[in-house]
N, CA, C and O atoms as a Tinker XYZ file with bonds, in Angstrom:
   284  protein
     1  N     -0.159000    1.639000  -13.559000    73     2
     2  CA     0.787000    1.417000  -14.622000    64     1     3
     3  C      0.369000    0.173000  -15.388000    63     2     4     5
     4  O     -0.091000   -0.881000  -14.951000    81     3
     5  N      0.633000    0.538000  -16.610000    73     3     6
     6  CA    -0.167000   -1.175000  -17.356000    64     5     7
     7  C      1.716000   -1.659000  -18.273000    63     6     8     9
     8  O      2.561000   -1.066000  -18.944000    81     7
     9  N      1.520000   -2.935000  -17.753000    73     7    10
    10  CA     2.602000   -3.508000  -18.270000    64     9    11
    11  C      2.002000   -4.594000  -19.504000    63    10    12    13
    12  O      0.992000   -5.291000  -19.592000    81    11
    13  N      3.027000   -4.370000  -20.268000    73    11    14
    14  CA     3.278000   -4.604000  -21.663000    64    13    15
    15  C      3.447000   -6.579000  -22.140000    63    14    16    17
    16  O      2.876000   -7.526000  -22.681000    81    15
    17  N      3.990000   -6.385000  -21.826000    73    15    18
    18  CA     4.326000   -8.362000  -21.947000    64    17    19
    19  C      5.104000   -8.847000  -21.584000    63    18    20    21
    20  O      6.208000   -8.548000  -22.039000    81    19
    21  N      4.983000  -10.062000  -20.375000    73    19    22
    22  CA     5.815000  -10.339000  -19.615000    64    21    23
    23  C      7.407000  -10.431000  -19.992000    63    22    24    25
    24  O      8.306000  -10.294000  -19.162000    81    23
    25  N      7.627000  -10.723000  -21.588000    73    23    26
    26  CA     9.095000  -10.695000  -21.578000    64    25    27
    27  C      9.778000   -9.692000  -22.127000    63    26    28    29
    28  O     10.938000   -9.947000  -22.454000    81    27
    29  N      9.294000   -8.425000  -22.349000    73    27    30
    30  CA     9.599000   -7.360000  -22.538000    64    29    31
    31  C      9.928000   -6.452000  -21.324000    63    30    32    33
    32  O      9.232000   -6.605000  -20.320000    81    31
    33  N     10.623000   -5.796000  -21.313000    73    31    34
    34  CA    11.028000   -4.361000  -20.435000    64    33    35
    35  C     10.396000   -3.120000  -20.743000    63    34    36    37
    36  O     10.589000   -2.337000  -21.672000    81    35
    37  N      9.039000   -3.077000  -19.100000    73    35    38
    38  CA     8.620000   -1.586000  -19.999000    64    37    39
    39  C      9.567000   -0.387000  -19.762000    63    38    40    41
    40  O     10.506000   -0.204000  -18.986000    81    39
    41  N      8.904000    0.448000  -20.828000    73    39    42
    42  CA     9.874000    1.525000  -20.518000    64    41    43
    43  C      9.584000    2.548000  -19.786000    63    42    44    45
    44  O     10.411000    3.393000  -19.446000    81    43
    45  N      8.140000    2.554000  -19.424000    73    43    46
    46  CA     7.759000    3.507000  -18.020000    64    45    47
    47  C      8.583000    2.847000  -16.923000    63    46    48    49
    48  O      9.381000    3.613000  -16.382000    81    47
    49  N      8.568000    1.741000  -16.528000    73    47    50
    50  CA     9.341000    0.929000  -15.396000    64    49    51
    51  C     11.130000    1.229000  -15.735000    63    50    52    53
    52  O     11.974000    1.794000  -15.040000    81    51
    53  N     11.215000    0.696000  -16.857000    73    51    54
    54  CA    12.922000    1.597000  -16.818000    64    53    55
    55  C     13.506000    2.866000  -16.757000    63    54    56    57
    56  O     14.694000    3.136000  -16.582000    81    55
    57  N     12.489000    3.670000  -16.930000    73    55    58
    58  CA    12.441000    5.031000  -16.828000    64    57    59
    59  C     12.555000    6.099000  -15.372000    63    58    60    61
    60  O     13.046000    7.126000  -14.903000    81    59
    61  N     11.700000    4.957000  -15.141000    73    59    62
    62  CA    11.236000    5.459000  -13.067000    64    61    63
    63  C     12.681000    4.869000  -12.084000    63    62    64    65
    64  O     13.228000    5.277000  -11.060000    81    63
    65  N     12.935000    3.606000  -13.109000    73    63    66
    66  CA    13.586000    2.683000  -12.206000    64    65    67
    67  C     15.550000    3.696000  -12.668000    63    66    68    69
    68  O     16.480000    3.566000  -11.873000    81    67
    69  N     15.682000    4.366000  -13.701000    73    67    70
    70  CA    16.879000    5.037000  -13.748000    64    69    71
    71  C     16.650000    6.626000  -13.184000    63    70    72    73
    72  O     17.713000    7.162000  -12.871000    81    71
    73  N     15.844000    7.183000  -13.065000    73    71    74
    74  CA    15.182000    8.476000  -12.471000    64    73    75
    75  C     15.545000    8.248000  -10.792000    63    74    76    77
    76  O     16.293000    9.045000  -10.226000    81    75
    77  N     15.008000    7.218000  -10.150000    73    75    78
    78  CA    15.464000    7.053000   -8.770000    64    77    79
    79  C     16.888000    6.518000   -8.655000    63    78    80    81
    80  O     17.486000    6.931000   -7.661000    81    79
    81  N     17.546000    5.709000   -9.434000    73    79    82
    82  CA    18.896000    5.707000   -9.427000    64    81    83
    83  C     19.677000    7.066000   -9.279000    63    82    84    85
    84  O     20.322000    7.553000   -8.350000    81    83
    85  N     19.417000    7.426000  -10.359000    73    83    86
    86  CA    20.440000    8.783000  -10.628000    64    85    87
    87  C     19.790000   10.096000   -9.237000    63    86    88    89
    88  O     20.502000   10.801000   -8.521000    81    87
    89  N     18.647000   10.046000   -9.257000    73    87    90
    90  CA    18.358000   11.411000   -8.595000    64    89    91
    91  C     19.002000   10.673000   -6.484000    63    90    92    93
    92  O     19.347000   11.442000   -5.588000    81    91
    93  N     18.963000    9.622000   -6.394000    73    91    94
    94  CA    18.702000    9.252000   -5.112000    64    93    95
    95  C     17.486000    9.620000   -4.502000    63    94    96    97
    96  O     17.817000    9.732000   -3.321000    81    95
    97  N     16.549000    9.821000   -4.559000    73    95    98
    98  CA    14.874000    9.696000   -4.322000    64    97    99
    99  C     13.930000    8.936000   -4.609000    63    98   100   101
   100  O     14.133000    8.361000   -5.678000    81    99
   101  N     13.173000    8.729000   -4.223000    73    99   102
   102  CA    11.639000    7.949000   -4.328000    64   101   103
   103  C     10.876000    8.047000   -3.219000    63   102   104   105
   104  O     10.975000    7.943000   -1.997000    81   103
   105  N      9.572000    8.430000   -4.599000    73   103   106
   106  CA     8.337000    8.811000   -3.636000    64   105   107
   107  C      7.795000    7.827000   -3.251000    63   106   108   109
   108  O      8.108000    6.700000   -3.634000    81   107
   109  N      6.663000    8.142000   -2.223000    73   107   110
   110  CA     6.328000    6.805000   -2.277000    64   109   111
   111  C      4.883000    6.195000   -2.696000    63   110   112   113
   112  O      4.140000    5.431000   -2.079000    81   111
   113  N      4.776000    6.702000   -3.745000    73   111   114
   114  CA     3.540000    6.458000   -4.721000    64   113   115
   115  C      4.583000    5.247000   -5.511000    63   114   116   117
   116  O      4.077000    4.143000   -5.710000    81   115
   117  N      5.815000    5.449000   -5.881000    73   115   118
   118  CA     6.804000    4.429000   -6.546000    64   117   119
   119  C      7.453000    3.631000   -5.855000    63   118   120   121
   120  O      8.157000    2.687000   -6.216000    81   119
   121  N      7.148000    4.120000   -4.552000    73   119   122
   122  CA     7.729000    2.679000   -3.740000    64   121   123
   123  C      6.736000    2.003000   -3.809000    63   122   124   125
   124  O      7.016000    0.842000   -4.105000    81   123
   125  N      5.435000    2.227000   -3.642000    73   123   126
   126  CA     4.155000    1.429000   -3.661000    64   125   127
   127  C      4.195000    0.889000   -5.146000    63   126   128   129
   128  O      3.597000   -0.187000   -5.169000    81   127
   129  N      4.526000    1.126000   -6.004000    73   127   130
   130  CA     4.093000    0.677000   -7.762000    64   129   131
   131  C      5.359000   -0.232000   -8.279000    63   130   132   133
   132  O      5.447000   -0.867000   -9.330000    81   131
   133  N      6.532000   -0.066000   -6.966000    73   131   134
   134  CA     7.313000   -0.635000   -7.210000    64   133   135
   135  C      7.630000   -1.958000   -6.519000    63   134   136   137
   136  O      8.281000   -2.955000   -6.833000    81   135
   137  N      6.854000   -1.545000   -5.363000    73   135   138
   138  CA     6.051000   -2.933000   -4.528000    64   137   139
   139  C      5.567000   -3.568000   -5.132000    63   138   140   141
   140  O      6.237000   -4.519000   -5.535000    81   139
   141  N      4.287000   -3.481000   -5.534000    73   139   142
   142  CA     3.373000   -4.152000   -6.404000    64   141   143
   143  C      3.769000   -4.827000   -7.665000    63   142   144   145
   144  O      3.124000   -5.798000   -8.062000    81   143
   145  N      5.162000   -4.205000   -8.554000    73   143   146
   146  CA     5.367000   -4.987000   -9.700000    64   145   147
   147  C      5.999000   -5.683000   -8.778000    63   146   148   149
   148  O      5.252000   -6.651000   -8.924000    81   147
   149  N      6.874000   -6.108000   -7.784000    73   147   150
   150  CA     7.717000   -7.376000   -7.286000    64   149   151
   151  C      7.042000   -8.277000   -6.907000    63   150   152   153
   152  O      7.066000   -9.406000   -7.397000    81   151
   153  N      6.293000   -7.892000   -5.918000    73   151   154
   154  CA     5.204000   -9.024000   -5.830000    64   153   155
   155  C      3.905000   -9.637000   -6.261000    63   154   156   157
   156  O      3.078000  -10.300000   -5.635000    81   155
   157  N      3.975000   -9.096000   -7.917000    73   155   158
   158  CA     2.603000   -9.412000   -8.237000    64   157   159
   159  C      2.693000  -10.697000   -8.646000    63   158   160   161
   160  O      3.853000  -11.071000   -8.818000    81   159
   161  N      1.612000  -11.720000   -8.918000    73   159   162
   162  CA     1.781000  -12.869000   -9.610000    64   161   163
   163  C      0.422000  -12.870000  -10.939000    63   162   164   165
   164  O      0.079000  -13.696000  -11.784000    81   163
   165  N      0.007000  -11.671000  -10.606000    73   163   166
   166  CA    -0.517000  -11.780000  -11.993000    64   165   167
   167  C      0.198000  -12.056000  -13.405000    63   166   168   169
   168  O      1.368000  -11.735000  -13.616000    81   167
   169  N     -0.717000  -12.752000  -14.449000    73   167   170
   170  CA     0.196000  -12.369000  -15.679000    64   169   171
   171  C      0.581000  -11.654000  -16.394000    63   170   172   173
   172  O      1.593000  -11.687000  -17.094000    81   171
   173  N     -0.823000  -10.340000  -16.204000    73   171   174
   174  CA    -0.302000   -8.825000  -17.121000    64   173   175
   175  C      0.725000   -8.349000  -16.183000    63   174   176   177
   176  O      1.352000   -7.436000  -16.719000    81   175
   177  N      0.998000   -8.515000  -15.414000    73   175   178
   178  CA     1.975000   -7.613000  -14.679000    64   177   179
   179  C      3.817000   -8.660000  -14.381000    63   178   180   181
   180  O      4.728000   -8.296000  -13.636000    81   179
   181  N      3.796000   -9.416000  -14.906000    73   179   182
   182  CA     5.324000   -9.876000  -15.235000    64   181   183
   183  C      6.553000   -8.652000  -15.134000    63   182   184   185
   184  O      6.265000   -7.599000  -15.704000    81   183
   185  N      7.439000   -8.698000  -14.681000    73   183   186
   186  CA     8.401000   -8.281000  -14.909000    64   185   187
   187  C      9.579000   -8.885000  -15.128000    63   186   188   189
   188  O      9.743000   -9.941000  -14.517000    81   187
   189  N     10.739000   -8.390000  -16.062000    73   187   190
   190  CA    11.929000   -8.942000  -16.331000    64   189   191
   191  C     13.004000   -9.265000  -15.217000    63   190   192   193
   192  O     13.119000   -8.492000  -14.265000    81   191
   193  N     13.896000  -10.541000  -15.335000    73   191   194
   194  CA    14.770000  -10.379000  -14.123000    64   193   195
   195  C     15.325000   -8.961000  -14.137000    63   194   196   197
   196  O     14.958000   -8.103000  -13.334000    81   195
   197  N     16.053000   -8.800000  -14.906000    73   195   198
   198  CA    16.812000   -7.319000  -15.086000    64   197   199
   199  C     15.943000   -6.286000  -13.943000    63   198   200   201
   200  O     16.386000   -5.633000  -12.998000    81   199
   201  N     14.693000   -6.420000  -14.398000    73   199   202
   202  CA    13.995000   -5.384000  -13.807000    64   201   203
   203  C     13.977000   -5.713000  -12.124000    63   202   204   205
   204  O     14.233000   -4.886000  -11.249000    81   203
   205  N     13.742000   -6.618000  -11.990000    73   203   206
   206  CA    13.571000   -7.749000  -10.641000    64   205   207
   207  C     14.935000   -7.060000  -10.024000    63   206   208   209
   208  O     14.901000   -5.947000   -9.500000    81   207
   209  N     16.000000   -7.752000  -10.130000    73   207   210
   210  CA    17.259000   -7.367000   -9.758000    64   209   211
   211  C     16.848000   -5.738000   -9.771000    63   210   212   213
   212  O     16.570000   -5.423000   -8.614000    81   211
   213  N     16.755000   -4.936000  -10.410000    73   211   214
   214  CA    17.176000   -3.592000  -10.532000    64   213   215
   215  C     16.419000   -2.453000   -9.654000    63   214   216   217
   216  O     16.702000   -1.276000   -9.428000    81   215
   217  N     15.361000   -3.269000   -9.259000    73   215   218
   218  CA    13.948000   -3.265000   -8.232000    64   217   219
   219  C     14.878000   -3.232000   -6.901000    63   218   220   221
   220  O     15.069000   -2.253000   -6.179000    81   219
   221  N     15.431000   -4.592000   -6.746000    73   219   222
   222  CA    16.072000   -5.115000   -5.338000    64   221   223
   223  C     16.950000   -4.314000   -5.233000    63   222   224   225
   224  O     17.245000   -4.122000   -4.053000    81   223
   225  N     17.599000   -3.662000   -6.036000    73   223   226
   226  CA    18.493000   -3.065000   -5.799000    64   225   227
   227  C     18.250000   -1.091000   -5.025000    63   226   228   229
   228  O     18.676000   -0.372000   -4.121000    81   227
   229  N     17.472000   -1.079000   -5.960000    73   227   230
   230  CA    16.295000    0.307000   -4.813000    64   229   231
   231  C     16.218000    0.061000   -3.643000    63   230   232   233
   232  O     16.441000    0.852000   -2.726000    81   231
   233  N     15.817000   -1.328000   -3.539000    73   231   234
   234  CA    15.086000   -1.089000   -2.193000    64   233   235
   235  C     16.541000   -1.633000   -1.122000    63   234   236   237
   236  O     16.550000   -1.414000    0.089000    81   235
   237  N     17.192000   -2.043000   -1.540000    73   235   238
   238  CA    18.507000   -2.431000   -0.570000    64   237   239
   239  C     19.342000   -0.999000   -0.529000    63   238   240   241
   240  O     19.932000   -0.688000    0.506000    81   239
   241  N     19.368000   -0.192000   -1.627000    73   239   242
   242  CA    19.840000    1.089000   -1.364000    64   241   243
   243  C     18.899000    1.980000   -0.546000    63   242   244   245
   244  O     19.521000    2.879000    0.019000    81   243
   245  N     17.406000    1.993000   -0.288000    73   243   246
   246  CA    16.576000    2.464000    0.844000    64   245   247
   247  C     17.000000    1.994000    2.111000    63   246   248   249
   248  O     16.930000    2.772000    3.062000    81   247
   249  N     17.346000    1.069000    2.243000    73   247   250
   250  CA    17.339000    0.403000    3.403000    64   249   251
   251  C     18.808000    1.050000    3.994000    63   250   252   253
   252  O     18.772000    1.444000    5.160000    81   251
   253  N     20.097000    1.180000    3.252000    73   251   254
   254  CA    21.608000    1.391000    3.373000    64   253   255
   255  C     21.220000    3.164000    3.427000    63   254   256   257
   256  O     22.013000    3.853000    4.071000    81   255
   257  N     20.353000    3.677000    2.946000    73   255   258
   258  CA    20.420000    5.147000    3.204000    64   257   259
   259  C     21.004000    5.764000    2.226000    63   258   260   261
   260  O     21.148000    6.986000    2.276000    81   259
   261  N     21.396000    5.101000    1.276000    73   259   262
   262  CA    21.892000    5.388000   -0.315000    64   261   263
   263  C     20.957000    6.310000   -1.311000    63   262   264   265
   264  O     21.371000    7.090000   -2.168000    81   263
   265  N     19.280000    5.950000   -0.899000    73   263   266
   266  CA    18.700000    6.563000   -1.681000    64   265   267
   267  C     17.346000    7.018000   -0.469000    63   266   268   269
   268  O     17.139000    6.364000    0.553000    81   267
   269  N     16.664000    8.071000   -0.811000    73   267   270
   270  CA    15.790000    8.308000    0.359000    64   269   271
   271  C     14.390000    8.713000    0.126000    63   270   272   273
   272  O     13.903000    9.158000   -0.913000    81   271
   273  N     13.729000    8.450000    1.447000    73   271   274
   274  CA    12.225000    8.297000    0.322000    64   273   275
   275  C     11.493000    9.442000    0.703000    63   274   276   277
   276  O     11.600000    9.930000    1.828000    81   275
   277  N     10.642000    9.966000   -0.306000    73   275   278
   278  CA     9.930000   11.356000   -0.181000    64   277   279
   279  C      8.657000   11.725000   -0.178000    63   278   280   281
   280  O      7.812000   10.831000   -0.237000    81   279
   281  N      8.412000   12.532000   -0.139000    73   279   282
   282  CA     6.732000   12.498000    0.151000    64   281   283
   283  C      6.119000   12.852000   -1.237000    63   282   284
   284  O      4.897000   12.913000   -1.374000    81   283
């Protein structure tokens, strides 16, 4: 995934990131891409708090069984 500029919101990332909200799923090619934007410290790869928060929030609903992960 190529991200856009650190203070922008991409919209592949908001896209994936309301797709696993609503459906309750994630694969885990997007748990991995969704790994990687949280902890990257590169500079092309910045993400927004919004996004940050909205990230944490996936993965605390993985963890609660809220949302479930797929192959």
């Amino acid at each position: 995934m190529i991200w856009n500029t650190p203070n922008k919101a991409d919209p592949a990332l908001g896209n994936m990131i309301e797709r696993i909200m609503l459906s309750g799923k994630i694969s885990r090619n997007e748990h991995l891409l969704l790994s990687s934007a949280i902890l990257s410290n590169y500079k092309d790869c910045k993400i927004t708090e919004e996004e940050r928060r909205q990230i944490s929030r996936i993965f605390d609903s993985l963890q609660t069984g809220r949302i479930k992960l797929i192959n």
